[in-house]
Every structure is written in C-alpha cells, then in structure tokens.
N, C-alpha and C positions, 0 to 999 in steps of 0.2 A: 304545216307538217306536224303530225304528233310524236312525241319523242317521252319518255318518262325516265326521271332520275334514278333511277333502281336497276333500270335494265343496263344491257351495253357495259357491265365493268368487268374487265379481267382477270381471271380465277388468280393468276400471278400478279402479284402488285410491286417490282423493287423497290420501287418509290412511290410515294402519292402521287396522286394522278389529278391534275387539273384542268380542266374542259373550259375553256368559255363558251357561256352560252347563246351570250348577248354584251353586244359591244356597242355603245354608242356617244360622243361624245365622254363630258366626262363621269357616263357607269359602265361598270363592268359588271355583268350577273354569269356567275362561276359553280359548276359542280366541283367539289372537292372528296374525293374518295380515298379514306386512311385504311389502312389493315393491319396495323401494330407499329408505323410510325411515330416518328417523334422528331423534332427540329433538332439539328446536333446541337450538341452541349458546346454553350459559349457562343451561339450564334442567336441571333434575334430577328423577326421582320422588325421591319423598320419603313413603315409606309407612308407615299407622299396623301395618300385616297384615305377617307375614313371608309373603313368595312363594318359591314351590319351581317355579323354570322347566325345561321341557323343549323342547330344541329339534327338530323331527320331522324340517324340511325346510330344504334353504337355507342360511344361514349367516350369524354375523353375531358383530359385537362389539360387548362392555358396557364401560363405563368405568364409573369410581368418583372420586367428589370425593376428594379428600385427596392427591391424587398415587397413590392403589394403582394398581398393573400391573392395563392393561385385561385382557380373556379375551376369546377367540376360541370362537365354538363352531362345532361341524358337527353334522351330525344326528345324535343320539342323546346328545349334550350336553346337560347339566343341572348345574343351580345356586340353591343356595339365598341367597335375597336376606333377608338381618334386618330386621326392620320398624327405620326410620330410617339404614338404609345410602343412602344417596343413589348415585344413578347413573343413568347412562343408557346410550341404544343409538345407539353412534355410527357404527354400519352396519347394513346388512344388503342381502342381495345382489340387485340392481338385474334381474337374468336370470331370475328365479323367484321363486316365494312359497315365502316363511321362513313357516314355519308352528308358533308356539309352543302349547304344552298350559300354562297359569299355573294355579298353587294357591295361592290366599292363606289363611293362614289365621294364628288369634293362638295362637302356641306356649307361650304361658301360661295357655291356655286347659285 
C-alpha cells in the first residue's frame, strides 16, 4: 500500500503527532510531525533505542543536557541521537510542519 509522509497530517496539531510506521523487532521507523512545538522546559528524552533523525520539512533545534552546543537543522538534516543522550526539541518552526522520518533502533543489536 502506498502511503506518503506529507499527506494525512492535521491542520490542528495540540501536540506532535507521532505515527509509527513500521515496527519490527528491535526498529521502530516513525513519522514525527511538529508545528511550533517544543519539549517542555526541564524535561528530556531519555531513550533506551539509539535514533537516527531526519529532518524533511521545516526546521528546528535539539538541545542536549550537559551544556553541549544545541544543532539547528533544515531539511534534509540528520542526526544520530545514542540511546541515553538526553535532549530535547527546543524549537521548531511555528509557520509549517517540521516533518521528522525517526529510526530507533538498538546498535548493539
């Protein structure tokens, strides 16, 4: 069945909007759709899975506990997040859907 990550997303966004797409053992492959989102303040993921994000659409920046330098992405920016790097999304842009592709998966695996 064909399906495209563009379509299908809700003019009203409350929250981000997470889909998986594909689930199998241990990957998960995720649509992530922001529209002026951001992770509250003083909260962190905190993940068992490394993720490998791609950004498609929109824009946005991740911070990192410890003091590391945030990252800015644009579309077609990608980053691999280690399982237990803490961080968050401390933007993403308020004019359109940031549209993430996410891979989790255990690199030990």
């Amino acid at each position: 069945m064909k399906n495209n990550l563009f379509e299908n997303i809700p003019e009203k966004l409350p929250e981000e909007l997470f889909e998986t797409l594909l689930a199998s053992g241990d990957i998960k492959i995720e649509r992530i759709v922001s529209h002026g989102h951001t992770t509250t303040e003083g909260e962190w993921y905190d993940q068992s899975l490394d993720e490998w994000v791609l950004l498609l659409s929109g824009s946005a920046v991740l911070e990192f506990d410890g003091g590391k330098e945030s990252v800015s992405l644009k579309p077609g920016d990608y980053i691999l997040l280690p399982a237990g790097l803490r961080h968050r999304v401390a933007r993403t842009e308020s004019g359109a859907d940031s549209v993430w592709l996410a891979i989790h998966f255990n690199h030990s695996a």
